[in-house]
MIDREN-613878 format. One line per 3 residues: number of its first residue (from 0); their letters; for each residue x, y, z of N, C-alpha, C, O. Coordinates in pm, whole numbers. Layout:
// residues N
NUM> A> X,Y,Z,X,Y,Z,X,Y,Z,X,Y,Z  ...
// end
This chain:
// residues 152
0> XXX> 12327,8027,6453,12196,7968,6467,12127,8023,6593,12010,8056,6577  12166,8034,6685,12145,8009,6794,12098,8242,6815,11990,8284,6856  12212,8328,6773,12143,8461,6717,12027,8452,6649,11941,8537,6671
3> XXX> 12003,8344,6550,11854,8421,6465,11736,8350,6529,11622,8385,6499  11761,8234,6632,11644,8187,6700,11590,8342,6810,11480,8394,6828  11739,8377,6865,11703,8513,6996,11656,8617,6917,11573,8687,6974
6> XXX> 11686,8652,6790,11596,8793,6714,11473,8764,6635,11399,8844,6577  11460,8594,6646,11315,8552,6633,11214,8563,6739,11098,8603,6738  11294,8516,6831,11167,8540,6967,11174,8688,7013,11089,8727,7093
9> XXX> 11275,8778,6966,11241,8929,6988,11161,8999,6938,11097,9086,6998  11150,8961,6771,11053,9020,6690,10907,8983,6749,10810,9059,6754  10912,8867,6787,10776,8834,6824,10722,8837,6916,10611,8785,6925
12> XXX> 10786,8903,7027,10772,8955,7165,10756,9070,7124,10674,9125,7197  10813,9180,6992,10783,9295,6996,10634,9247,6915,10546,9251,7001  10590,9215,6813,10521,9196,6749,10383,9163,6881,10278,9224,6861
15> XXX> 10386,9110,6953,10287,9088,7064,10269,9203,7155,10174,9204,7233  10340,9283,7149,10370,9398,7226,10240,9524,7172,10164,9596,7237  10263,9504,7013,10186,9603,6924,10082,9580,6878,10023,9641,6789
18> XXX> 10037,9435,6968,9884,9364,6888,9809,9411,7056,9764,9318,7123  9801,9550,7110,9715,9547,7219,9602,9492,7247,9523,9482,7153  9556,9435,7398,9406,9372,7408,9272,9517,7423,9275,9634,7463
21> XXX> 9177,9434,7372,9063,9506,7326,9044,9640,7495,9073,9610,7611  8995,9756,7453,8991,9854,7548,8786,9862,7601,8707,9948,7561  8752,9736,7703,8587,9751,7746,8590,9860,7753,8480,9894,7709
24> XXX> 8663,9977,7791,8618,10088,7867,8546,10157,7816,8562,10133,7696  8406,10302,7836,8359,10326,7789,8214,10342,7815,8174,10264,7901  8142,10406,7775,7982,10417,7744,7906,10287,7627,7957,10273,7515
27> XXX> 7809,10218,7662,7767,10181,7575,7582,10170,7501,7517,10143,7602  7514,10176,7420,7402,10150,7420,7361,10014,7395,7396,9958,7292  7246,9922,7536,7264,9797,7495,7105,9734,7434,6999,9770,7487
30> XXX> 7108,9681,7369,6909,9583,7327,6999,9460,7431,7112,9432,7473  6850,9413,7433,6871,9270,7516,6771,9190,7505,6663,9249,7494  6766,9034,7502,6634,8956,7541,6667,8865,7630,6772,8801,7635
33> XXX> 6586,8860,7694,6594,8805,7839,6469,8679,7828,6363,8692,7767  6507,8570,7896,6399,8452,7903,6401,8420,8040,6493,8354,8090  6283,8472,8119,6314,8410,8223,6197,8286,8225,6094,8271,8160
36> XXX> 6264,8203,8333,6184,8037,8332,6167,8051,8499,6252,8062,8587  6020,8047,8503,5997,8000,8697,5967,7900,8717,5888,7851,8636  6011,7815,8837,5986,7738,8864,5879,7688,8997,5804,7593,9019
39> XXX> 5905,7758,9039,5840,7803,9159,5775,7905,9203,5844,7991,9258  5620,7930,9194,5517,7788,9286,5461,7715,9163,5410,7603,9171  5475,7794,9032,5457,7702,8908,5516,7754,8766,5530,7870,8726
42> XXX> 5546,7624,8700,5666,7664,8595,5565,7762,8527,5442,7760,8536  5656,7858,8447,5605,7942,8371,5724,7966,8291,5831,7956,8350  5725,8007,8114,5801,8079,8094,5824,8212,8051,5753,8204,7950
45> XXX> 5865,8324,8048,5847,8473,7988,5971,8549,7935,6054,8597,8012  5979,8557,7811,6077,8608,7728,6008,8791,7674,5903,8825,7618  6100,8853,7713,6099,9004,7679,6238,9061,7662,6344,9014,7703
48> XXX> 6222,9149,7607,6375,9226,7554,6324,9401,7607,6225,9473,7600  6480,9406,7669,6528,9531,7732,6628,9598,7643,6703,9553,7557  6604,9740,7695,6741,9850,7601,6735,9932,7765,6654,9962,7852
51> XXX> 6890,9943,7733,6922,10032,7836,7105,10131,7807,7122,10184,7697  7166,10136,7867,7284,10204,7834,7397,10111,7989,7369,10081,8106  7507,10098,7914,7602,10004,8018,7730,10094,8025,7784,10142,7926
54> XXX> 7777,10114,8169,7899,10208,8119,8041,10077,8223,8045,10035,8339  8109,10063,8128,8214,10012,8208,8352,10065,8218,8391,10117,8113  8424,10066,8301,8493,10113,8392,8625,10052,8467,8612,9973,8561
57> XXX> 8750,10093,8419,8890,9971,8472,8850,10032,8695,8844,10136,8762  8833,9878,8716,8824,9848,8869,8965,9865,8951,9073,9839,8898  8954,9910,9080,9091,9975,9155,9214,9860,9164,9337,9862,9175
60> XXX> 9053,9705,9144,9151,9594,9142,9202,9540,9049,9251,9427,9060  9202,9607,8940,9261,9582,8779,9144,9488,8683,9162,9472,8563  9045,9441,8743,8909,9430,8674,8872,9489,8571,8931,9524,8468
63> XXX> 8714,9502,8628,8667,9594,8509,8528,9605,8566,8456,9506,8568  8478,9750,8621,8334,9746,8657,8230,9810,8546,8239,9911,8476  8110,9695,8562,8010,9722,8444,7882,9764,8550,7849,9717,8659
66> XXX> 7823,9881,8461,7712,9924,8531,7598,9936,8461,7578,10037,8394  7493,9815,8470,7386,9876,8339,7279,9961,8418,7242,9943,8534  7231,10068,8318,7095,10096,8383,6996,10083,8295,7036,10065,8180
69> XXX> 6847,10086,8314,6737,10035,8264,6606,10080,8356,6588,10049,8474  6529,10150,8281,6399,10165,8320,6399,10185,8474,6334,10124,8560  6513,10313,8491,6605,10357,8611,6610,10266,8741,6584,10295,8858
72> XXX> 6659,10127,8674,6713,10025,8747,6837,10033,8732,6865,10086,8624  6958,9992,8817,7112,10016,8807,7152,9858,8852,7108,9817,8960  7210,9797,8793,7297,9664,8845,7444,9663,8778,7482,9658,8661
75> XXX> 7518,9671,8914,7681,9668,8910,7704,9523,8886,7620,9444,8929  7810,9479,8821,7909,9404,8835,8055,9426,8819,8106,9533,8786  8124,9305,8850,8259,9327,8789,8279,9158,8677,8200,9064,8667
78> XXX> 8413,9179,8611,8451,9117,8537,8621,9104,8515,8704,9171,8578  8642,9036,8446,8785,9005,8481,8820,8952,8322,8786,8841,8281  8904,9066,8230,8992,9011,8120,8998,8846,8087,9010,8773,8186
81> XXX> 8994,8805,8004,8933,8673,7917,8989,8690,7803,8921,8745,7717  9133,8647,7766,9221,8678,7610,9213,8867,7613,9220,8952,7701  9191,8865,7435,9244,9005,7421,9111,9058,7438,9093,9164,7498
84> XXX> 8995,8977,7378,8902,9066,7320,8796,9007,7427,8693,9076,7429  8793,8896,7517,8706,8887,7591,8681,8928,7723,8762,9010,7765  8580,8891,7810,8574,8910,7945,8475,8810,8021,8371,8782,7961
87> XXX> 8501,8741,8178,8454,8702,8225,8387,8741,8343,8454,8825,8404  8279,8713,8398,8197,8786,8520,8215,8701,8644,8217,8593,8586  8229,8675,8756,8236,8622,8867,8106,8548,8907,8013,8615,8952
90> XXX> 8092,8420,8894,7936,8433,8993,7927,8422,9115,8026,8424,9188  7827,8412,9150,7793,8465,9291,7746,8628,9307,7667,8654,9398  7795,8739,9220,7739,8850,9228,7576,8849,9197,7518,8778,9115
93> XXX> 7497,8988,9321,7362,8966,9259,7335,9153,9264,7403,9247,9305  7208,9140,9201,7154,9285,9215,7003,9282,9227,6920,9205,9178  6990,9380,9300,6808,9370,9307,6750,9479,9241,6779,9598,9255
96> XXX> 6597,9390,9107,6561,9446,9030,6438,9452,9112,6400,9381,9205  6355,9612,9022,6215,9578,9048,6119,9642,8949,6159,9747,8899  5996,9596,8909,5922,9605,8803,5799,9639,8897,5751,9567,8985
99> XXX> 5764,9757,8858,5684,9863,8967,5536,9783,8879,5451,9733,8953  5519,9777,8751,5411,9744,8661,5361,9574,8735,5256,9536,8785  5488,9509,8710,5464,9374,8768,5445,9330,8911,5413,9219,8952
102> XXX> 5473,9447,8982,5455,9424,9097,5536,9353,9117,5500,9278,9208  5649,9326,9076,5749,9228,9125,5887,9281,9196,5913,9401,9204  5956,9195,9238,6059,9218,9338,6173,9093,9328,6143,8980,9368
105> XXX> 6310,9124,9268,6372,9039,9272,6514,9048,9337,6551,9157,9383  6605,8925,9344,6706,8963,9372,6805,8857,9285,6823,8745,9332  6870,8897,9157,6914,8866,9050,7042,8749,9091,7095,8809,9184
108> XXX> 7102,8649,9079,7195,8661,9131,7321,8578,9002,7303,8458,8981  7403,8629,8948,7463,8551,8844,7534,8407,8877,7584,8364,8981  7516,8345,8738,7572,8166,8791,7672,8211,8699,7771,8241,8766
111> XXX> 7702,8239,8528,7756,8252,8449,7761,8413,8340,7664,8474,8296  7893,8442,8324,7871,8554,8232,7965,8601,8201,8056,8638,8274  7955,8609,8009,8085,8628,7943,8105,8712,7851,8014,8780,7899
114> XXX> 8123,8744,7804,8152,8911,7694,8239,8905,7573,8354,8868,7592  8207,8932,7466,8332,8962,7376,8312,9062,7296,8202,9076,7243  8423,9155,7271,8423,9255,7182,8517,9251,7089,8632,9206,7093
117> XXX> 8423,9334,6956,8454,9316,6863,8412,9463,6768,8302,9488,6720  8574,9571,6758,8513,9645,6742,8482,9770,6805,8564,9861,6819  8354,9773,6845,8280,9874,6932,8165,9829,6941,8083,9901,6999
120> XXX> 8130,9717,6897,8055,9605,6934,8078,9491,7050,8170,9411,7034  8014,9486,7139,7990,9386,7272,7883,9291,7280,7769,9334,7272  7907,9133,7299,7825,9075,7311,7820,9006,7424,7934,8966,7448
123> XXX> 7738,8969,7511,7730,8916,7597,7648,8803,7630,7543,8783,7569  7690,8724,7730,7597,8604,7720,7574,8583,7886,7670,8537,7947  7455,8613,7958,7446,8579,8134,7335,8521,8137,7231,8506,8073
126> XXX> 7408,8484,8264,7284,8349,8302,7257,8392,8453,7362,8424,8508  7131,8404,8546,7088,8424,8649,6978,8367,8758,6860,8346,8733  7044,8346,8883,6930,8216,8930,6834,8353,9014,6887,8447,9074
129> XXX> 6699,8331,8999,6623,8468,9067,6535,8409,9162,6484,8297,9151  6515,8516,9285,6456,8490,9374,6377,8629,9401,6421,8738,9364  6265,8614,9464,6142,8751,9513,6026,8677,9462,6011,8555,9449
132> XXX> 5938,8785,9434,5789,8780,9463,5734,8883,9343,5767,8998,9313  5638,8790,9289,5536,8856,9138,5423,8908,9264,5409,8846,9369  5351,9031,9229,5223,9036,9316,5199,8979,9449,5085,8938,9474
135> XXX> 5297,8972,9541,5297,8924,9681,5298,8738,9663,5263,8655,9747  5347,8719,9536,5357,8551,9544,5471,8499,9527,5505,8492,9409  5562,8450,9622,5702,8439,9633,5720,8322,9484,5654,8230,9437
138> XXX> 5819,8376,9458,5896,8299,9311,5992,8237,9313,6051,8264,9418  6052,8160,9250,6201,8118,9245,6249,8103,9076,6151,8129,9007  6318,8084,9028,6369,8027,8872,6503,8114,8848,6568,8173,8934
141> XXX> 6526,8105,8714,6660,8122,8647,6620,8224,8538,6503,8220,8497  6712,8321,8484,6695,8361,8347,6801,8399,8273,6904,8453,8313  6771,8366,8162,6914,8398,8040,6915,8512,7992,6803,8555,7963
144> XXX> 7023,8596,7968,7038,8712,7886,7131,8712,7759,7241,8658,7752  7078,8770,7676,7176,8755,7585,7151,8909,7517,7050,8940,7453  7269,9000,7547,7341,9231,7542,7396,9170,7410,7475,9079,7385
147> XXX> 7313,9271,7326,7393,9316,7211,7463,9493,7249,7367,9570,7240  7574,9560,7281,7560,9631,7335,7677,9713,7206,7761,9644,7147  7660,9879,7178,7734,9935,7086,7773,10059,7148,7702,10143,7203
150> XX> 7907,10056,7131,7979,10201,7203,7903,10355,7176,7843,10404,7081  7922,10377,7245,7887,10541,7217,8005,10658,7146,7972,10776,7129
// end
């Protein structure tokens, strides 16, 4: 009894062995829509969608660094394995965007952000509290993203 319980939990230690977790690494092309909500100096809300290209990258610290660029804007993060097929983002990371058209100036900063792949398909879901200035008028609010993003 006590043999076919130990070549049960072997098989299935090998069997876990050969079910590898999903590989982020890679080039990707991403669409996106973004909602941002201001709150400050008055609520407003503005929803637009971005495409850009995301390349991520295994980190020196066994992470995972993601780099999107956009309308030759660049914002790094990192992330950290989440099961086989997911990934989680750290908050507190920020990046500073800027929209030359809008005259605006921000400095992004993440609360939440999570990833799953499926595939060669990536989806993502972030959330960001923002701070700067539309046209020299200081701002404050939050905005949601939600990367459909596909390998290259």
């Amino acid at each position: 009894m006590k043999t076919a319980l130990l070549l049960l939990a072997l098989a299935s230690t090998a069997a876990a062995k050969d079910d590898p977790d999903a590989d982020f690494t890679g080039s990707y092309a991403y669409t996106g829509t973004v909602t941002i909500t201001l709150t400050s100096p008055a609520a407003k809300t503005i929803t637009d969608s971005d495409d850009g290209h995301l390349t991520i990258t295994a980190s020196k610290k066994g992470g995972l660094v993601l780099t999107f660029t956009s309308k030759g804007e660049t914002c790094q993060v990192t992330a950290a394995r989440s099961g086989k097929t997911g990934i989680k983002l750290a908050a507190g990371q920020t990046c500073e965007m800027t929209d030359k058209d809008a005259k605006a100036d921000f400095t992004i900063t993440l609360t939440t952000g999570t990833g799953t792949l499926n595939d060669d398909a990536l989806t993502m879901n972030l959330a960001w509290k923002l701070t700067g200035s539309i046209g020299g008028v200081a701002v404050t609010g939050r905005a949601a993203e939600s990367i459909q993003a596909e390998s290259k």
